[in-house]
N, CA and C atoms as an extended XYZ file, in Angstrom:
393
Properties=species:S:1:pos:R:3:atomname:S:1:resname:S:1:resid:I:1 pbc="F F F"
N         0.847       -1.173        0.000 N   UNK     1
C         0.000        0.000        0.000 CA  UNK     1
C         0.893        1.236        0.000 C   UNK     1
N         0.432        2.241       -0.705 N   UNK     2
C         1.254        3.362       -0.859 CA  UNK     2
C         1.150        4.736        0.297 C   UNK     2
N         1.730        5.761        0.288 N   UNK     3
C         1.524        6.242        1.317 CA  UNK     3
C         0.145        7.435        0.788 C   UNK     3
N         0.133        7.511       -0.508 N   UNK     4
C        -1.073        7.865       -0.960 CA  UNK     4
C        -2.391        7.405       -0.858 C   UNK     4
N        -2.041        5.760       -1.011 N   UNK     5
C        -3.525        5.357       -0.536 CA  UNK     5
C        -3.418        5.506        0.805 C   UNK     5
N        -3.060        5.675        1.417 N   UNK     6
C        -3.127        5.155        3.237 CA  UNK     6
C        -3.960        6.756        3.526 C   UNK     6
N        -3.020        8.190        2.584 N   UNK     7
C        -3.498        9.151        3.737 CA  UNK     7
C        -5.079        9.248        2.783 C   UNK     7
N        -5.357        8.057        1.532 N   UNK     8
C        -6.220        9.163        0.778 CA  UNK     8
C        -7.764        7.629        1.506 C   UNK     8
N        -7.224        6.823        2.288 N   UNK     9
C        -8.252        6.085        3.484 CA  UNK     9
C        -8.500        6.888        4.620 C   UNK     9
N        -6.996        7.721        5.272 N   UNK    10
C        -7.536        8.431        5.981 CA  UNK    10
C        -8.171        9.617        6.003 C   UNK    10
N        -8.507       10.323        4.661 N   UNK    11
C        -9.085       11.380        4.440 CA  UNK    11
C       -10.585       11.329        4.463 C   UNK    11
N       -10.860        9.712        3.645 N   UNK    12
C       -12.364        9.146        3.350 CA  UNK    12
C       -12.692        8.708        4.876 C   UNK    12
N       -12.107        8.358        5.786 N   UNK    13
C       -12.788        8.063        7.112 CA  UNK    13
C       -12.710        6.634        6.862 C   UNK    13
N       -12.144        6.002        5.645 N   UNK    14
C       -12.570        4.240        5.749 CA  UNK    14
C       -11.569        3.483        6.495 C   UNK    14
N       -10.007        4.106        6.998 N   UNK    15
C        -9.459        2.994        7.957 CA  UNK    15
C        -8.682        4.252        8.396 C   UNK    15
N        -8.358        3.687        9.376 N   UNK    16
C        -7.527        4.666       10.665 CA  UNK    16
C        -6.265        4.169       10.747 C   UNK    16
N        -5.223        4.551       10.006 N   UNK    17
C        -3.698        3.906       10.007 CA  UNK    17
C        -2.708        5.084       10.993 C   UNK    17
N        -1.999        4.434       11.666 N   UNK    18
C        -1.316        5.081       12.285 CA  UNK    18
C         0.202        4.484       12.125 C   UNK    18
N         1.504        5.202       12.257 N   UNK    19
C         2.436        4.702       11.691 CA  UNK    19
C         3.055        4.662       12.963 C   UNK    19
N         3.776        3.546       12.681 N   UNK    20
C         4.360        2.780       14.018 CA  UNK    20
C         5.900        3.945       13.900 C   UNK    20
N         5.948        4.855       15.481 N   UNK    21
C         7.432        5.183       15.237 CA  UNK    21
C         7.938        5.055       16.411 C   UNK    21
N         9.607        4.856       17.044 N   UNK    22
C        10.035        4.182       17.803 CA  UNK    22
C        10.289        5.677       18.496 C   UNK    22
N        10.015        5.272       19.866 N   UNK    23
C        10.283        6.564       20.789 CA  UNK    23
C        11.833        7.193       20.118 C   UNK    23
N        13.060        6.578       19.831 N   UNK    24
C        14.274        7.341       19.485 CA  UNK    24
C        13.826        7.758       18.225 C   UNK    24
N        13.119        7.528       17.341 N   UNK    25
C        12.256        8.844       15.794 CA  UNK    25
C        12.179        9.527       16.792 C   UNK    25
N        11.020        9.996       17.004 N   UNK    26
C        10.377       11.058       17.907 CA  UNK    26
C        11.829       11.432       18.279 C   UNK    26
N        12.290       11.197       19.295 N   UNK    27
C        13.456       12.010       20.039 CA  UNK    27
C        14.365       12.461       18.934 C   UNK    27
N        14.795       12.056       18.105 N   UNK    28
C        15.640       12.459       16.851 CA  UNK    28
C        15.385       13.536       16.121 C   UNK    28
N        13.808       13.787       15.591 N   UNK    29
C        12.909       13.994       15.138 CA  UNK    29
C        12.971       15.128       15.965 C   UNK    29
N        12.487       15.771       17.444 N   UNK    30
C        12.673       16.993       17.786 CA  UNK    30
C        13.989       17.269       18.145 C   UNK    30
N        14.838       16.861       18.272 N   UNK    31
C        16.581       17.111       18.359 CA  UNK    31
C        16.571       18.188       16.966 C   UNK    31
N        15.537       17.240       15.695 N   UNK    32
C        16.069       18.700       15.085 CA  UNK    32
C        15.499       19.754       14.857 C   UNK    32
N        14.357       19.720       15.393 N   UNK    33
C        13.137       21.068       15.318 CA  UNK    33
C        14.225       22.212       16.210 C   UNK    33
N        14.977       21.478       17.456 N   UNK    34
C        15.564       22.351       18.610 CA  UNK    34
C        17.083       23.069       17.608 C   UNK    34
N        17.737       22.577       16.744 N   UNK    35
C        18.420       22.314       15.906 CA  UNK    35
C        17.974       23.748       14.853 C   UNK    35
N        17.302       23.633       14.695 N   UNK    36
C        16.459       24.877       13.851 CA  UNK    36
C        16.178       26.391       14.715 C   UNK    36
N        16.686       26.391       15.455 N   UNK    37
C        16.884       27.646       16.891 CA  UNK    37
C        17.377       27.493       18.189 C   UNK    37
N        18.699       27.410       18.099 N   UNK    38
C        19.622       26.838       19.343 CA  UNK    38
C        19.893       27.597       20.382 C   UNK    38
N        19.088       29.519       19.727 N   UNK    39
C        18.768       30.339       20.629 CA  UNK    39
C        17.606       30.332       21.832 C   UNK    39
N        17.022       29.225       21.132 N   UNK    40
C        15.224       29.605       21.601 CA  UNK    40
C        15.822       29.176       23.222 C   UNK    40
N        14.858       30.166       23.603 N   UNK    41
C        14.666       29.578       25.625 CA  UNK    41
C        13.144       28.652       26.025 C   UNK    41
N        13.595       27.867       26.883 N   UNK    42
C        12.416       27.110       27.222 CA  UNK    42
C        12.572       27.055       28.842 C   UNK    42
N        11.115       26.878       28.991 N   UNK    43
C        10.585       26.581       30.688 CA  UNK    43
C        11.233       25.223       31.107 C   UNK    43
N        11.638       25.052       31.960 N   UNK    44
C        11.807       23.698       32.483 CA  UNK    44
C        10.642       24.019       33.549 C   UNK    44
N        10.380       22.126       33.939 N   UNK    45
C         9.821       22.099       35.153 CA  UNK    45
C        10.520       21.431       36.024 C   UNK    45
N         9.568       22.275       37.117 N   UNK    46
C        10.464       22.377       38.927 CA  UNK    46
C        10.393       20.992       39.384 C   UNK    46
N        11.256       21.139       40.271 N   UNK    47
C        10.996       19.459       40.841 CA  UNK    47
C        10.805       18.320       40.118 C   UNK    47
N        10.744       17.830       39.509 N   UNK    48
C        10.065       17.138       39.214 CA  UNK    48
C        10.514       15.821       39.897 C   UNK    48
N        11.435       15.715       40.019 N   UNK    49
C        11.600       14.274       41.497 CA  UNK    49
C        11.087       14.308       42.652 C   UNK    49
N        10.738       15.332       43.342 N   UNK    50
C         9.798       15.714       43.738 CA  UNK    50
C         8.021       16.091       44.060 C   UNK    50
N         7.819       16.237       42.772 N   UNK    51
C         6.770       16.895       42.673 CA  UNK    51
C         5.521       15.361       43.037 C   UNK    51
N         4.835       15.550       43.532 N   UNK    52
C         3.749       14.415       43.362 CA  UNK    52
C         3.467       14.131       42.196 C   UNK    52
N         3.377       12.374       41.803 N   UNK    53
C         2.951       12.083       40.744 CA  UNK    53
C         1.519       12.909       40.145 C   UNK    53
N         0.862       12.531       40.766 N   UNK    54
C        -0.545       12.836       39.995 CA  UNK    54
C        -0.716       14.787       40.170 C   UNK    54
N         0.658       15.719       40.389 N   UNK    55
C         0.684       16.894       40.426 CA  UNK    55
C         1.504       17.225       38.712 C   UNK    55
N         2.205       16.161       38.953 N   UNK    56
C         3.194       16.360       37.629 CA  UNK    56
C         2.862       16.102       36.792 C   UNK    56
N         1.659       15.145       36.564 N   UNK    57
C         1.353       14.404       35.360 CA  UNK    57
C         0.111       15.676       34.895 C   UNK    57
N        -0.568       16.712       35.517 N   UNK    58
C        -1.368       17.358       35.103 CA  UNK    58
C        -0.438       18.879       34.789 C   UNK    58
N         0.693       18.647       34.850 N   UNK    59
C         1.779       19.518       34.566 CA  UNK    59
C         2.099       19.880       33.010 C   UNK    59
N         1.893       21.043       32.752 N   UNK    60
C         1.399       21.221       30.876 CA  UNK    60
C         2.905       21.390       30.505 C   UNK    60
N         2.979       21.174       29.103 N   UNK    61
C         4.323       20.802       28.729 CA  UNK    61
C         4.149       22.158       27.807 C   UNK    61
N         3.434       22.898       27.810 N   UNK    62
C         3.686       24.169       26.581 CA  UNK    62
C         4.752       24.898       27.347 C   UNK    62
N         5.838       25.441       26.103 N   UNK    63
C         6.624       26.023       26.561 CA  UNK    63
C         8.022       25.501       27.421 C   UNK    63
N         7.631       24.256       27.186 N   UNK    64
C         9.291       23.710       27.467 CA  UNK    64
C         9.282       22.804       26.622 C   UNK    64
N        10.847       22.341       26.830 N   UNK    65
C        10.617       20.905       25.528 CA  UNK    65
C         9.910       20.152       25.159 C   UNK    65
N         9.232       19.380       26.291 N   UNK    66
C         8.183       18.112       26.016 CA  UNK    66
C         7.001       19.013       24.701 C   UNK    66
N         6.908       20.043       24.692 N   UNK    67
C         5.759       20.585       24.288 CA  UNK    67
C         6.573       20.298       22.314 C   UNK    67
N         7.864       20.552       22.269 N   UNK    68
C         8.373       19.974       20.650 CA  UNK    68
C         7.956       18.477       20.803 C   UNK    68
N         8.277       17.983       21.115 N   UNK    69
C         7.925       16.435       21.435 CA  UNK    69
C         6.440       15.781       21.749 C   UNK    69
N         5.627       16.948       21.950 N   UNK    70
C         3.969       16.502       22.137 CA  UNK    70
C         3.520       16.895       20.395 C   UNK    70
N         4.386       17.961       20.027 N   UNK    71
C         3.918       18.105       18.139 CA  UNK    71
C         4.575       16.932       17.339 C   UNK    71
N         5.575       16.574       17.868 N   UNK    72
C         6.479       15.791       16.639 CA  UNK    72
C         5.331       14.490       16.929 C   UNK    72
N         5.209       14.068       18.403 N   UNK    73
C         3.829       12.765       18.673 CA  UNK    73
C         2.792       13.213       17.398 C   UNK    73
N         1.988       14.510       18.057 N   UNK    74
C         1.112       14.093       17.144 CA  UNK    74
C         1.224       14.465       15.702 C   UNK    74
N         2.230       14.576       15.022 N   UNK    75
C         2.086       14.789       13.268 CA  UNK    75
C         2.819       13.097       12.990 C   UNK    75
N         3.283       12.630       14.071 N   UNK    76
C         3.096       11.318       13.729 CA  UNK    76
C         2.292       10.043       13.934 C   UNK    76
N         1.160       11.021       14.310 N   UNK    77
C        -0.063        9.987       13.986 CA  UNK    77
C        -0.934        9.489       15.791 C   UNK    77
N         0.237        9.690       16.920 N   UNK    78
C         0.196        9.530       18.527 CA  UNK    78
C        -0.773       10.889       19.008 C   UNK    78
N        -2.170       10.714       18.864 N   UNK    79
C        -2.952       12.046       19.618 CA  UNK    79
C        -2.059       12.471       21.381 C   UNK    79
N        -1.624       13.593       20.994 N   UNK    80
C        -0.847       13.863       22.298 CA  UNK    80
C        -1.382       15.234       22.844 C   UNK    80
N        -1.908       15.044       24.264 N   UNK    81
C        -2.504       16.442       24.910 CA  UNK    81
C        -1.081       16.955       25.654 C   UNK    81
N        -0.963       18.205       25.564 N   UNK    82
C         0.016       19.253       26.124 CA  UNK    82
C         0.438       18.729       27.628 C   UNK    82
N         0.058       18.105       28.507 N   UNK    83
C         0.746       17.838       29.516 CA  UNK    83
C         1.704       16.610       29.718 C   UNK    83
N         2.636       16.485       30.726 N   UNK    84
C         3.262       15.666       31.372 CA  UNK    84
C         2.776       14.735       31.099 C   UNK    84
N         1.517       14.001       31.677 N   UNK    85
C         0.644       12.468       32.175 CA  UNK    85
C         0.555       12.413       30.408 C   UNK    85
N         0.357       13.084       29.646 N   UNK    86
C         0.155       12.712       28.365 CA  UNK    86
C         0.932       12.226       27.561 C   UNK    86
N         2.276       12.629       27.765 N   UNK    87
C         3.581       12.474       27.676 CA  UNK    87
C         3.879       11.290       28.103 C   UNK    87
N         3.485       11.234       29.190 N   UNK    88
C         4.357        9.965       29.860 CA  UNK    88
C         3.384        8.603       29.796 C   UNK    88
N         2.378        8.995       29.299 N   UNK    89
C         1.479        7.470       29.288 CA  UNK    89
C         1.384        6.893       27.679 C   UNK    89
N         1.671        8.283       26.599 N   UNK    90
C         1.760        7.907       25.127 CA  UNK    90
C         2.781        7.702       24.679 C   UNK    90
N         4.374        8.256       25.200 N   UNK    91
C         5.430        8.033       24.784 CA  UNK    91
C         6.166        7.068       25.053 C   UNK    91
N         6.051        6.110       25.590 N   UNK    92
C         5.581        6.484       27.375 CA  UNK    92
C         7.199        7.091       27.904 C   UNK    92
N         7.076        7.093       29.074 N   UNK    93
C         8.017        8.160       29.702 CA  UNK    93
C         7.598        7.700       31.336 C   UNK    93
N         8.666        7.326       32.304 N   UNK    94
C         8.501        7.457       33.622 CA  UNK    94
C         9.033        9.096       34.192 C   UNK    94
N         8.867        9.503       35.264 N   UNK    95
C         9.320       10.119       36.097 CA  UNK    95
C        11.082       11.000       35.788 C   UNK    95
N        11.736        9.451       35.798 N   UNK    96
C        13.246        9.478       34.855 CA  UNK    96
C        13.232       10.071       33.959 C   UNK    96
N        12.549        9.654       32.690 N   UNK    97
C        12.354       10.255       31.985 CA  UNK    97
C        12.371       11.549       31.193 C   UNK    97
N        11.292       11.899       32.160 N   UNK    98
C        10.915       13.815       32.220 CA  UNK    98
C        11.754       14.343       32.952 C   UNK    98
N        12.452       13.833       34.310 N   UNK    99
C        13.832       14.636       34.926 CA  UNK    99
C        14.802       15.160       33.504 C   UNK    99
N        14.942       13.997       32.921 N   UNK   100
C        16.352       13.661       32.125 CA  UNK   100
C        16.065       14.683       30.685 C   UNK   100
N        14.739       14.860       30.603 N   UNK   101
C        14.409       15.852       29.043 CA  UNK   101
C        13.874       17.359       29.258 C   UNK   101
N        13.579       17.556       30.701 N   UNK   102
C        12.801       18.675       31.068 CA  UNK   102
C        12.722       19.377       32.293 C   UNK   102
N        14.049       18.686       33.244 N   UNK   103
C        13.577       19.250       35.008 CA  UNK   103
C        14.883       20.302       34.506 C   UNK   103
N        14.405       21.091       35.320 N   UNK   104
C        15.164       22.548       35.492 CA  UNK   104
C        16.776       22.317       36.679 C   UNK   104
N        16.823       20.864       37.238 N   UNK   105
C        18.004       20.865       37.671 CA  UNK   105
C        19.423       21.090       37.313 C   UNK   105
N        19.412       21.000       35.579 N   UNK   106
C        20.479       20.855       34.796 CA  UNK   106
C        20.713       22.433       34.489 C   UNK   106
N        19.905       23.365       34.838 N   UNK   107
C        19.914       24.530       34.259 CA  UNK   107
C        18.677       25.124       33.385 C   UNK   107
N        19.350       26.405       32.732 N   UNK   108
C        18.082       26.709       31.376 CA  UNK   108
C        18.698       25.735       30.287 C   UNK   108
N        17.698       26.091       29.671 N   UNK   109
C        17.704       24.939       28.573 CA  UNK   109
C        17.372       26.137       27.618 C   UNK   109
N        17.970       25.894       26.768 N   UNK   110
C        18.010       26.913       25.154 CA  UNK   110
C        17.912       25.384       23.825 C   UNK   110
N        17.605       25.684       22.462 N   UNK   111
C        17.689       24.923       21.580 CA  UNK   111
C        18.633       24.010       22.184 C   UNK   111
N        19.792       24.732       21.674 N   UNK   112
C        21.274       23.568       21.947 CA  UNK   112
C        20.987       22.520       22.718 C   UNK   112
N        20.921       23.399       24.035 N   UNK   113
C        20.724       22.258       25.246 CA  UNK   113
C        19.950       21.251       24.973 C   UNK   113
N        18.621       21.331       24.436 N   UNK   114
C        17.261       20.546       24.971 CA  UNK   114
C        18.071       19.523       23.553 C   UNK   114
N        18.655       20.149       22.462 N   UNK   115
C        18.884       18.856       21.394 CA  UNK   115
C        19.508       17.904       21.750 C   UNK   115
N        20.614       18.489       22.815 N   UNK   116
C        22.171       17.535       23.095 CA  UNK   116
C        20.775       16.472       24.279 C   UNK   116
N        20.127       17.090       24.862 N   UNK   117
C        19.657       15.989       26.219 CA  UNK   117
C        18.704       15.205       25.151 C   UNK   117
N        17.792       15.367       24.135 N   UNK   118
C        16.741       14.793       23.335 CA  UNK   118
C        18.068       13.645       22.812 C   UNK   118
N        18.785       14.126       21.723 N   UNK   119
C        19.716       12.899       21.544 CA  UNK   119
C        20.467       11.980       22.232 C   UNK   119
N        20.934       12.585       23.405 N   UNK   120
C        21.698       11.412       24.490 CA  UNK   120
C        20.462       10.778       24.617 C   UNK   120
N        19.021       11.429       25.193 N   UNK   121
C        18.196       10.121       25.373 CA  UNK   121
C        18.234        9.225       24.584 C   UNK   121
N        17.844        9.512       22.956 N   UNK   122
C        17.645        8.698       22.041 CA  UNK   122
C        18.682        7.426       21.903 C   UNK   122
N        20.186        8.163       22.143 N   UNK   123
C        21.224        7.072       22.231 CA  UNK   123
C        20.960        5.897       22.965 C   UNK   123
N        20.154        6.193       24.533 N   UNK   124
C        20.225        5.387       25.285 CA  UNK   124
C        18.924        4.399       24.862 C   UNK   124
N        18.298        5.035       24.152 N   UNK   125
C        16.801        4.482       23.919 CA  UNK   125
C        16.498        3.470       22.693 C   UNK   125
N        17.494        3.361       21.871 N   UNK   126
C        17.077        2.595       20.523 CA  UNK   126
C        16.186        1.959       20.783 C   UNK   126
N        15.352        2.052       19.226 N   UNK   127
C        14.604        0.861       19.263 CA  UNK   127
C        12.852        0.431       20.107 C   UNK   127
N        13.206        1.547       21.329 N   UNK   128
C        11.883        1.495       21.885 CA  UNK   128
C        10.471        1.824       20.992 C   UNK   128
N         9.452        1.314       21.699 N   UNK   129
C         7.828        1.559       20.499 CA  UNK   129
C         7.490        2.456       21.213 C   UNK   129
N         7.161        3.479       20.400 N   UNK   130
C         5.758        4.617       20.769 CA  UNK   130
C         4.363        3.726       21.437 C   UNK   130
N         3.559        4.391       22.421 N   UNK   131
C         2.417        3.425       22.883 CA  UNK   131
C         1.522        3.838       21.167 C   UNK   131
């Protein structure tokens, strides 16, 4: 099947294809959106080893990295809502995780930064499935 027929099924409503991509796409994938403005500044969030689970997971990702990484999800097909818990239950992502791509312990985070931490993840990550 071509990628023409696939998007021209999903245009008609007759099948719902979604393309399988491995959490290190995605991470690769916004490494270079960040790559494309190495000036830009982003929010980190506080605590987050800290923070109560079910405080963090309603924790919105606009405006810091996860929020490149909730667009790159969904133009690849993963419906992704702007927060943390959304993040971490579709990408999936523990706790670790979001320290390691988004807690403010490491500092500010500018393009540069957030690409170099998006790719070391990916290094460590081959191979993993998107939920």
């Amino acid at each position: 099947m071509t990628t023409k027929t696939i998007q021209g099924l999903r245009e008609t409503g007759a099948a719902t294809v979604r393309p399988v991509a491995t959490r290190t796409q995605l991470l690769e994938t916004t490494a270079l959106i960040f790559d494309q403005n190495p000036g830009a500044k982003f929010k980190t969030i506080d605590f987050v080893e800290k923070t109560p689970l079910e405080l963090l997971k309603g924790t919105g990702t606009i405006g810091t990295p996860l929020d490149s990484l909730v667009d790159t999800m969904n133009e690849a097909g993963i419906p992704t809502k702007h927060t943390v818990g959304d993040v971490m239950e579709k990408f999936p992502a523990t706790r670790d995780d979001i320290h390691e791509l988004a807690c403010n312990c490491l500092g500010e985070v500018d393009g540069k930064t957030a690409a170099a931490r998006f790719r070391g993840f990916a290094q460590k990550d081959q191979g993993k499935i998107a939920a």
